[in-house]
Jmol script that loads the backbone (N, CA, C; Angstrom):
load data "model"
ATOM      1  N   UNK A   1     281.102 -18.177 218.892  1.00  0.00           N
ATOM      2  CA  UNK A   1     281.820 -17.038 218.345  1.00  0.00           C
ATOM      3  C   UNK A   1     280.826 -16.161 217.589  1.00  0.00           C
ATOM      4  N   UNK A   2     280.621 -14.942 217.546  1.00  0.00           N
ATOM      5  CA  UNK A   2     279.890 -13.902 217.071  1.00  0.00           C
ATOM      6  C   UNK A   2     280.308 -13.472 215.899  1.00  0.00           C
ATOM      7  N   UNK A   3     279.708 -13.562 214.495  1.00  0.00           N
ATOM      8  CA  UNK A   3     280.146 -13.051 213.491  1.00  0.00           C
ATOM      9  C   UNK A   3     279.103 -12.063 212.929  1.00  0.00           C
ATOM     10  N   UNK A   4     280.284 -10.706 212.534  1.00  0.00           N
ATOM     11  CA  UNK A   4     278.910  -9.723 212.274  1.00  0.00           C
ATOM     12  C   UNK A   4     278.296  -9.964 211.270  1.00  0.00           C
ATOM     13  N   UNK A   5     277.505  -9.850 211.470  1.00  0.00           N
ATOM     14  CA  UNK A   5     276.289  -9.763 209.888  1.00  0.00           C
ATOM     15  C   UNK A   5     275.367 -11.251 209.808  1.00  0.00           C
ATOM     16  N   UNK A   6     275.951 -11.650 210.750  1.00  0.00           N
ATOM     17  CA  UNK A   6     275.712 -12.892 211.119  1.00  0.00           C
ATOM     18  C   UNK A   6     274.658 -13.234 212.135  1.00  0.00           C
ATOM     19  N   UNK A   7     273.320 -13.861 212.345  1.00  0.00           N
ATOM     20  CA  UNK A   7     272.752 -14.457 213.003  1.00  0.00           C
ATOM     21  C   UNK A   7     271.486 -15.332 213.503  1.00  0.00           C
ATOM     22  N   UNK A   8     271.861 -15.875 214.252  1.00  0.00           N
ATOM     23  CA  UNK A   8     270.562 -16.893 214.497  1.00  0.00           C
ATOM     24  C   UNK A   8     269.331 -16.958 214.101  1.00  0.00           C
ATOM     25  N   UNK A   9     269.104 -15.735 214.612  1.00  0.00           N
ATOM     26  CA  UNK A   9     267.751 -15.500 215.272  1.00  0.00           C
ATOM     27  C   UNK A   9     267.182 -14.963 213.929  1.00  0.00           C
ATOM     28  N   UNK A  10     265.927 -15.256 213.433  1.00  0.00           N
ATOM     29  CA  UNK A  10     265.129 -15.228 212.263  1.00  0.00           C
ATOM     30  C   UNK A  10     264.910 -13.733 212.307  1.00  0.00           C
ATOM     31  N   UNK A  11     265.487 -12.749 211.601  1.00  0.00           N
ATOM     32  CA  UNK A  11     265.315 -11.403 210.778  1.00  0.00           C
ATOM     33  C   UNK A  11     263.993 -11.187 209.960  1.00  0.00           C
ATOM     34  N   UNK A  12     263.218 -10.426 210.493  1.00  0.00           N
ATOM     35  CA  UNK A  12     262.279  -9.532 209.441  1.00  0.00           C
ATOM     36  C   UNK A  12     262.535  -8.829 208.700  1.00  0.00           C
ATOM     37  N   UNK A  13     262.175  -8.890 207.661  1.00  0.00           N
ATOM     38  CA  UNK A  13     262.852  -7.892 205.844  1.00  0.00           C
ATOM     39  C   UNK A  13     262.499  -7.133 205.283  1.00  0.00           C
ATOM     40  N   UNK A  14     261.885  -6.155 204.942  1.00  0.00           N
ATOM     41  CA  UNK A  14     260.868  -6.035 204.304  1.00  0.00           C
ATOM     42  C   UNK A  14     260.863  -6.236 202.957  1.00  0.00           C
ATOM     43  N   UNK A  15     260.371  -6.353 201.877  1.00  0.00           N
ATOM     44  CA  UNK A  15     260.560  -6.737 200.295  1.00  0.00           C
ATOM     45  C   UNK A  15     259.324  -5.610 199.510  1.00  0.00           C
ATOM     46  N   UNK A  16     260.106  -4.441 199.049  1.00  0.00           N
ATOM     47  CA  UNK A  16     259.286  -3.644 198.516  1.00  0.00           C
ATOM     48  C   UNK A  16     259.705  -3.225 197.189  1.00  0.00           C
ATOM     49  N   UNK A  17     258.582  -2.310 196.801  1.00  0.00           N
ATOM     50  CA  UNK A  17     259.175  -1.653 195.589  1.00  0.00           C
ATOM     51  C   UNK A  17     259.971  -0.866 195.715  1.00  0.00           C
ATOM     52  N   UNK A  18     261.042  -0.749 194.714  1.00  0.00           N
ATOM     53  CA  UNK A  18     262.009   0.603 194.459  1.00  0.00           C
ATOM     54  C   UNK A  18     261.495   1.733 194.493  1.00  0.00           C
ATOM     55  N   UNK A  19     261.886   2.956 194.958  1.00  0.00           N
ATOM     56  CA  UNK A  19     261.302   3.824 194.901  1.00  0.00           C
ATOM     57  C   UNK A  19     262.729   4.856 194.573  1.00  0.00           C
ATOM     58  N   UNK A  20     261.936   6.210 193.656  1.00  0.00           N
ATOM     59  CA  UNK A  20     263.239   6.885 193.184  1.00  0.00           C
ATOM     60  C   UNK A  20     264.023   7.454 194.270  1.00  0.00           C
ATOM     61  N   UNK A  21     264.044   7.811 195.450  1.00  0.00           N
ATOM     62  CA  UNK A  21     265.007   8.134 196.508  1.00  0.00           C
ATOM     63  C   UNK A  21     266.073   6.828 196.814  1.00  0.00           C
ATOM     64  N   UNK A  22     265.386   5.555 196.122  1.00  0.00           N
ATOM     65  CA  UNK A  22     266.342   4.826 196.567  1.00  0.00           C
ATOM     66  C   UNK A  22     267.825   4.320 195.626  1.00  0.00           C
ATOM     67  N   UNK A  23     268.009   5.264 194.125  1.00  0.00           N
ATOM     68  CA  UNK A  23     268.603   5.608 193.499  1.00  0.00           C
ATOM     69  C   UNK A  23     270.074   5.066 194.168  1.00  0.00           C
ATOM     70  N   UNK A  24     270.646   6.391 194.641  1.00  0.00           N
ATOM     71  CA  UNK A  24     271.959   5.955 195.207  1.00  0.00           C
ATOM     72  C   UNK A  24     272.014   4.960 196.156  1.00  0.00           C
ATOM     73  N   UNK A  25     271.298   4.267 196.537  1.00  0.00           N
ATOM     74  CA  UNK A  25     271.962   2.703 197.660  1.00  0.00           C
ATOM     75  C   UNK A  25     271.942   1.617 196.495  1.00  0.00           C
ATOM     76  N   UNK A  26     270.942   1.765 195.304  1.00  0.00           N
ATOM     77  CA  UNK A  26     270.856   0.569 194.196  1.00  0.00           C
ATOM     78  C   UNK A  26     272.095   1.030 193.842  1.00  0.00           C
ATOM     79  N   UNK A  27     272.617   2.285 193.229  1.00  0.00           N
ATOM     80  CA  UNK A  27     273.943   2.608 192.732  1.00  0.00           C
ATOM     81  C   UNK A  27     274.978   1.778 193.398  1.00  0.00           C
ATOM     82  N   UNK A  28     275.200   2.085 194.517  1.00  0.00           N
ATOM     83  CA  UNK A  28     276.265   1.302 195.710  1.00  0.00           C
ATOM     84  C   UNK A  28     275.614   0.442 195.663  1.00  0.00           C
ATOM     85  N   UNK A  29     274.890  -0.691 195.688  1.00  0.00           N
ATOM     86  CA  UNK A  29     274.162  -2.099 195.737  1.00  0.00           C
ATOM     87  C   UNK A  29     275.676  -2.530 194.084  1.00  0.00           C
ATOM     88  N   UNK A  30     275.275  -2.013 193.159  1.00  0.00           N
ATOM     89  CA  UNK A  30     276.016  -2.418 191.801  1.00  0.00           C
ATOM     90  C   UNK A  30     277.123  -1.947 191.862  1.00  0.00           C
ATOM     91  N   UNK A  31     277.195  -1.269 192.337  1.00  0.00           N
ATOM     92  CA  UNK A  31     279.134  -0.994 192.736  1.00  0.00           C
ATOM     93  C   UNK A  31     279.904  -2.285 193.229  1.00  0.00           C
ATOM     94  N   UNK A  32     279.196  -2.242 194.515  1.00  0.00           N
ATOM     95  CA  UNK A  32     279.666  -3.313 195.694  1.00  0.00           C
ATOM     96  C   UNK A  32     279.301  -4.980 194.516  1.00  0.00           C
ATOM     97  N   UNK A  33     278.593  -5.063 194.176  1.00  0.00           N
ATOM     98  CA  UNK A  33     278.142  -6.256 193.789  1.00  0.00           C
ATOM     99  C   UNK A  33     279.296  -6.602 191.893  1.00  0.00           C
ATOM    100  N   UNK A  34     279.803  -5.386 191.564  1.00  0.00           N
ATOM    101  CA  UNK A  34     280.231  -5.097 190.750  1.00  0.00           C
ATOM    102  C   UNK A  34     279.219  -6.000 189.632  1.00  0.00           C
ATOM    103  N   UNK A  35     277.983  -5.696 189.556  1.00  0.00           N
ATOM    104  CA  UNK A  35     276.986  -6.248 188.709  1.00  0.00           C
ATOM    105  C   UNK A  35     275.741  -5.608 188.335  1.00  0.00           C
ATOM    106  N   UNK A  36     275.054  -4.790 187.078  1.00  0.00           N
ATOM    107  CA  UNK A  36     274.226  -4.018 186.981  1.00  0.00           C
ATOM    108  C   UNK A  36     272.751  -4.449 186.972  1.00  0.00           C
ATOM    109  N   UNK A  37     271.594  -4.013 187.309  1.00  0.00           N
ATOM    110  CA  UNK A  37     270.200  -4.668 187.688  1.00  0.00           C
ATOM    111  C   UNK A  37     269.639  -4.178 186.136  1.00  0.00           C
ATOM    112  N   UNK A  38     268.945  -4.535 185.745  1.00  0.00           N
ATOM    113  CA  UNK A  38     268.030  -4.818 184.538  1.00  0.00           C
ATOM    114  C   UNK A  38     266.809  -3.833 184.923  1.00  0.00           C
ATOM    115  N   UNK A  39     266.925  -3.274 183.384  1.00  0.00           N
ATOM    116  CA  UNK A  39     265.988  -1.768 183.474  1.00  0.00           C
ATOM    117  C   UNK A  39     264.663  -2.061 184.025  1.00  0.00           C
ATOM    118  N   UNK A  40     263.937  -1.169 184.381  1.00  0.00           N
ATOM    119  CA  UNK A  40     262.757  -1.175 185.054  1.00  0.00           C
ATOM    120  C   UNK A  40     262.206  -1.367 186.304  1.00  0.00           C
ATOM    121  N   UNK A  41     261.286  -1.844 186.869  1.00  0.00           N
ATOM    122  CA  UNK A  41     260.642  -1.726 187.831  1.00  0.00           C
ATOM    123  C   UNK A  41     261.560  -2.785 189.154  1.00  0.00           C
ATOM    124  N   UNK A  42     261.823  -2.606 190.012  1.00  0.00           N
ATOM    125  CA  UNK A  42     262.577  -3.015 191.086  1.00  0.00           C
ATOM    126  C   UNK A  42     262.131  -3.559 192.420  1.00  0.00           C
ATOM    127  N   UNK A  43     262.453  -4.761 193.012  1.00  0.00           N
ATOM    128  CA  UNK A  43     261.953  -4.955 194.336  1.00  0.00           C
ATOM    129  C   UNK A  43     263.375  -4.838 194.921  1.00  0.00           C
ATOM    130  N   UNK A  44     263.217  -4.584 196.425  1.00  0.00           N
ATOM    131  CA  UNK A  44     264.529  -4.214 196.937  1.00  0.00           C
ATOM    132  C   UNK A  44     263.839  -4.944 198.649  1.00  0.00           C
ATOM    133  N   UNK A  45     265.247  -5.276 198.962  1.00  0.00           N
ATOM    134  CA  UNK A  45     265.045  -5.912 200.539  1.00  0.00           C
ATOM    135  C   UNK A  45     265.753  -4.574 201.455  1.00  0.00           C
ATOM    136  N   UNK A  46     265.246  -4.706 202.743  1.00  0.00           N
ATOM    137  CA  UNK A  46     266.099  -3.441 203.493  1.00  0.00           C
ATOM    138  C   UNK A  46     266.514  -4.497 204.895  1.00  0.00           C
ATOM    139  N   UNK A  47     267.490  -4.588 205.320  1.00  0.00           N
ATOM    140  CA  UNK A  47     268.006  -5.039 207.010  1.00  0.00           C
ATOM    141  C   UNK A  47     268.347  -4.026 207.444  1.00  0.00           C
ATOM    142  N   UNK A  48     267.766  -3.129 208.257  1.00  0.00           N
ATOM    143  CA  UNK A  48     268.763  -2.759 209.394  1.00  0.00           C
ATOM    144  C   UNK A  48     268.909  -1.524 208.516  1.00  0.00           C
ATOM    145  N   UNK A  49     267.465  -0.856 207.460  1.00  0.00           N
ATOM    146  CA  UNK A  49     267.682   0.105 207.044  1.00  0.00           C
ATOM    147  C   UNK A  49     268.444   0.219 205.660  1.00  0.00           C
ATOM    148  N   UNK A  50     269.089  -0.463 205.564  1.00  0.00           N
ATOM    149  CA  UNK A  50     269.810  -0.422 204.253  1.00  0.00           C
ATOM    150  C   UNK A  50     269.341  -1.573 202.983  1.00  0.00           C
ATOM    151  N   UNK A  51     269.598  -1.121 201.847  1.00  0.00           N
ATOM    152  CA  UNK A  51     269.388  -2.124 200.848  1.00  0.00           C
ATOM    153  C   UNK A  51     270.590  -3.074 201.075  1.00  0.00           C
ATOM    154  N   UNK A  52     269.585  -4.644 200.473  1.00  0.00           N
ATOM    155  CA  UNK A  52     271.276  -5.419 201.095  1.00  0.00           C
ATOM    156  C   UNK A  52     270.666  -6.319 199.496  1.00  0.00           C
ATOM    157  N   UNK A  53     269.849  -5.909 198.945  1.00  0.00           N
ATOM    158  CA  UNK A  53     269.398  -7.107 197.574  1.00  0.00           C
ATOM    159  C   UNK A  53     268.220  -6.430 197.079  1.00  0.00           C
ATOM    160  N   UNK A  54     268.649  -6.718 196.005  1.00  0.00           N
ATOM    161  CA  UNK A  54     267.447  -5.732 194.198  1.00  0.00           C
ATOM    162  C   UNK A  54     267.521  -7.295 193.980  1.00  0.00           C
ATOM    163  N   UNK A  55     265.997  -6.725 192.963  1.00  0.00           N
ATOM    164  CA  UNK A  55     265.598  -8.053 191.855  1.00  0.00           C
ATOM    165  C   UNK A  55     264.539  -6.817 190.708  1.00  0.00           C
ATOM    166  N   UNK A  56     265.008  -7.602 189.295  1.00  0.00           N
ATOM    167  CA  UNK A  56     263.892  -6.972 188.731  1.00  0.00           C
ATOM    168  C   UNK A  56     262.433  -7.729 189.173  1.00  0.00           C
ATOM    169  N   UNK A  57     261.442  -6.723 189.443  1.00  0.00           N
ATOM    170  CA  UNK A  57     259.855  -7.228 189.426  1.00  0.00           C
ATOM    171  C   UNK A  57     259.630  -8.101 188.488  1.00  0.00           C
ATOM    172  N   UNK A  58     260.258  -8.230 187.004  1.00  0.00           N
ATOM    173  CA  UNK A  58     259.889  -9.012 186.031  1.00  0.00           C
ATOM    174  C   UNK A  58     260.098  -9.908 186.124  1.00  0.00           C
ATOM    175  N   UNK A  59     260.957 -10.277 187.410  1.00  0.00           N
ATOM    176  CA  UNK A  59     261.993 -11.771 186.871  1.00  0.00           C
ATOM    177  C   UNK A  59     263.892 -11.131 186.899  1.00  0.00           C
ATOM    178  N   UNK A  60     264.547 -12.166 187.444  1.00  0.00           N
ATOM    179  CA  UNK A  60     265.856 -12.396 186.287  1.00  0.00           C
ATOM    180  C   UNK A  60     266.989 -12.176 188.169  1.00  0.00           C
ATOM    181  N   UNK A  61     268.399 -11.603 187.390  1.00  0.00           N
ATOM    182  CA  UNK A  61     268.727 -12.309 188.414  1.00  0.00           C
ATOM    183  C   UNK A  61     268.855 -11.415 189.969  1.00  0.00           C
ATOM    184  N   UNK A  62     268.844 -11.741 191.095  1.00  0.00           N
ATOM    185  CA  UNK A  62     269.216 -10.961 192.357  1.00  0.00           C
ATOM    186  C   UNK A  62     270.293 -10.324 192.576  1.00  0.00           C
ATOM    187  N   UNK A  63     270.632  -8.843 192.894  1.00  0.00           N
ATOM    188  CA  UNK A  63     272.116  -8.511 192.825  1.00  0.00           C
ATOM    189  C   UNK A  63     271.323  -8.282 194.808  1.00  0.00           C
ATOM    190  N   UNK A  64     272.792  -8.955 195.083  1.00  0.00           N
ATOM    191  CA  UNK A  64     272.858  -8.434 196.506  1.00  0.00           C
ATOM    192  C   UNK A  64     274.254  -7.978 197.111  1.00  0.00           C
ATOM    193  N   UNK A  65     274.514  -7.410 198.292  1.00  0.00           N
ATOM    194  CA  UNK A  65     275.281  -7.076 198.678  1.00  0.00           C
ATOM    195  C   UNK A  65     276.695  -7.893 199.329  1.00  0.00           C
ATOM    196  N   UNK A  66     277.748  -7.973 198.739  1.00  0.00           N
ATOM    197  CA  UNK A  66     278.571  -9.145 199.082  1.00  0.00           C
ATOM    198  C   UNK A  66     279.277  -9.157 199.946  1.00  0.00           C
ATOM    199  N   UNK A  67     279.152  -8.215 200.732  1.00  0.00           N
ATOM    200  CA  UNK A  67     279.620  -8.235 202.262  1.00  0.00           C
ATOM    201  C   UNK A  67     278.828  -8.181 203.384  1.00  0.00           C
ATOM    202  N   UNK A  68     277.836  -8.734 203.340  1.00  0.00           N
ATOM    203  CA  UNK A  68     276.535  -8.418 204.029  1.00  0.00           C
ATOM    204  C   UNK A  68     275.918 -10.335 203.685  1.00  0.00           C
ATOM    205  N   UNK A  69     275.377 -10.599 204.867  1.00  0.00           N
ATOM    206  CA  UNK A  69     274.610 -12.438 204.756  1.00  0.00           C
ATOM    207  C   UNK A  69     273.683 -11.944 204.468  1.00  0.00           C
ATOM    208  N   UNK A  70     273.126 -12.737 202.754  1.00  0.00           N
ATOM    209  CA  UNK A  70     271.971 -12.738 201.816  1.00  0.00           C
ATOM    210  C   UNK A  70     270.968 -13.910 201.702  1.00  0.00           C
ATOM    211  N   UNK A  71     271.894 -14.687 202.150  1.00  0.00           N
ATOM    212  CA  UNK A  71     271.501 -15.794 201.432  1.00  0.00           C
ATOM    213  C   UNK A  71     269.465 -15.872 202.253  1.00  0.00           C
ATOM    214  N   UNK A  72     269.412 -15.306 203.053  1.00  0.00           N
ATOM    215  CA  UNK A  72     267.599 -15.844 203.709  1.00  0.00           C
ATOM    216  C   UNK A  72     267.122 -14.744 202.957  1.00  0.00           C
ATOM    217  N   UNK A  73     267.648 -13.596 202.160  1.00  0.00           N
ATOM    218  CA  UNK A  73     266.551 -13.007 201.826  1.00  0.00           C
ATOM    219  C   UNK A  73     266.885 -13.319 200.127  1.00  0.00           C
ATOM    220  N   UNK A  74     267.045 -14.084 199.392  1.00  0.00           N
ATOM    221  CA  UNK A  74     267.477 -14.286 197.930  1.00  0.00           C
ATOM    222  C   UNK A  74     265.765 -14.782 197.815  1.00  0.00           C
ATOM    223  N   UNK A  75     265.837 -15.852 197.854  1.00  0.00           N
ATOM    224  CA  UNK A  75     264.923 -16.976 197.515  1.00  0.00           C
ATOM    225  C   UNK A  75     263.006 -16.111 198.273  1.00  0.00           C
ATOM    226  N   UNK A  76     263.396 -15.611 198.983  1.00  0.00           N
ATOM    227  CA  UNK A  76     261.877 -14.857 199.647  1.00  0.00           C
ATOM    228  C   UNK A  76     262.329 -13.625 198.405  1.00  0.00           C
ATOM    229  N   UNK A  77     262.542 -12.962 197.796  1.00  0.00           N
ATOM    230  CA  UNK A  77     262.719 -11.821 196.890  1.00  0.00           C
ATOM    231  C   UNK A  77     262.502 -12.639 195.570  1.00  0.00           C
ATOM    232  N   UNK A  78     262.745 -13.495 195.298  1.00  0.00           N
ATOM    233  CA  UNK A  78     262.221 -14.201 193.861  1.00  0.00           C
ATOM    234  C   UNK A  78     260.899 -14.780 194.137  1.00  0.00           C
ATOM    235  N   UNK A  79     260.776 -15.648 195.066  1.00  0.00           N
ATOM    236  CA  UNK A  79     259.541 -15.752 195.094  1.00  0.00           C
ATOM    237  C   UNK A  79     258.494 -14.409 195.321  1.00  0.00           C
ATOM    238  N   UNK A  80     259.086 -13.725 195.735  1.00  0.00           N
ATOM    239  CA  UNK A  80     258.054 -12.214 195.849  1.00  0.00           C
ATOM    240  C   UNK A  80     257.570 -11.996 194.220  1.00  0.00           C
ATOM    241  N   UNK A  81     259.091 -11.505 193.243  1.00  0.00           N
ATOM    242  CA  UNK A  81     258.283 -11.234 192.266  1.00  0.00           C
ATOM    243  C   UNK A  81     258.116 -12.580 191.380  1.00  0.00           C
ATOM    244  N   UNK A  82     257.484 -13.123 191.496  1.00  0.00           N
ATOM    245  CA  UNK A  82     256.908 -14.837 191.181  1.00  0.00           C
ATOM    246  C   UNK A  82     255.532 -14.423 191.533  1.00  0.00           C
ATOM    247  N   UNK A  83     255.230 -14.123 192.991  1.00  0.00           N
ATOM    248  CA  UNK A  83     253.965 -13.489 193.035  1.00  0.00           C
ATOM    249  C   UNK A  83     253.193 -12.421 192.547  1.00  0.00           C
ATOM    250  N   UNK A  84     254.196 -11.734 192.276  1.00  0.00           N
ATOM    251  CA  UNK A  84     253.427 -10.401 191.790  1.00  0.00           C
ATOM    252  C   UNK A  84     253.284 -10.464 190.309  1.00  0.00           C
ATOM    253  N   UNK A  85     254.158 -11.474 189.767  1.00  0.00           N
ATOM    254  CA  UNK A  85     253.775 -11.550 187.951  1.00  0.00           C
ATOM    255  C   UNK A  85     252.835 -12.251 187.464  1.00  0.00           C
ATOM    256  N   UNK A  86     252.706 -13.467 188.884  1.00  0.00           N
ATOM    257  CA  UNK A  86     251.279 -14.102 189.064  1.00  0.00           C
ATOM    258  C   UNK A  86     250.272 -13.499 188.638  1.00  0.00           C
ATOM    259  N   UNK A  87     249.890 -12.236 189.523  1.00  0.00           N
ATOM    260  CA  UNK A  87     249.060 -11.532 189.912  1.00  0.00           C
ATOM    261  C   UNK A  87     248.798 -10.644 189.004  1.00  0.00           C
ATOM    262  N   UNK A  88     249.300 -10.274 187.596  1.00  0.00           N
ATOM    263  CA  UNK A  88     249.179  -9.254 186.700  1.00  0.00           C
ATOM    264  C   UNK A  88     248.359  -9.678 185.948  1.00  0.00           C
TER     265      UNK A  88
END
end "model"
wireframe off; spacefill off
backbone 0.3
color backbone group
């Protein structure tokens, strides 16, 4: 059975920084998630073009999109900024 949003086959993500055009999809990211992201600097995942999960760069917690399957990109987005605070 085929479920959308749903699938097998291992997805490429990308995991970048926020950037200010990406304003209104974080807006709708905290709408949808009915949960607000923590000031400052931002990593954001994109599937399929769209934001589907924020994390602050500093640390703390993942808001993702709750109608949309998160769960493979949660844990690769914390460990991202894990690396990059490493690295400071």
């Amino acid at each position: 059975m085929w479920v959308p949003g749903l699938s097998l086959a291992p997805t490429l993500f990308p995991i970048r920084r926020a950037l200010p055009a990406d304003g209104p999809a974080l807006e709708l990211l905290e709408q949808l998630a009915e949960r607000r992201l923590a000031a400052g600097p931002l990593l954001v995942v994109e599937v399929d073009g769209e934001l589907v999960a924020a994390a602050p760069a500093s640390g703390g917690p993942v808001v993702t999109d709750p109608f949309r399957v998160t769960l493979d990109v949660e844990e690769p987005l914390r460990l991202r900024s894990s690396q990059l605070r490493a690295a400071a």
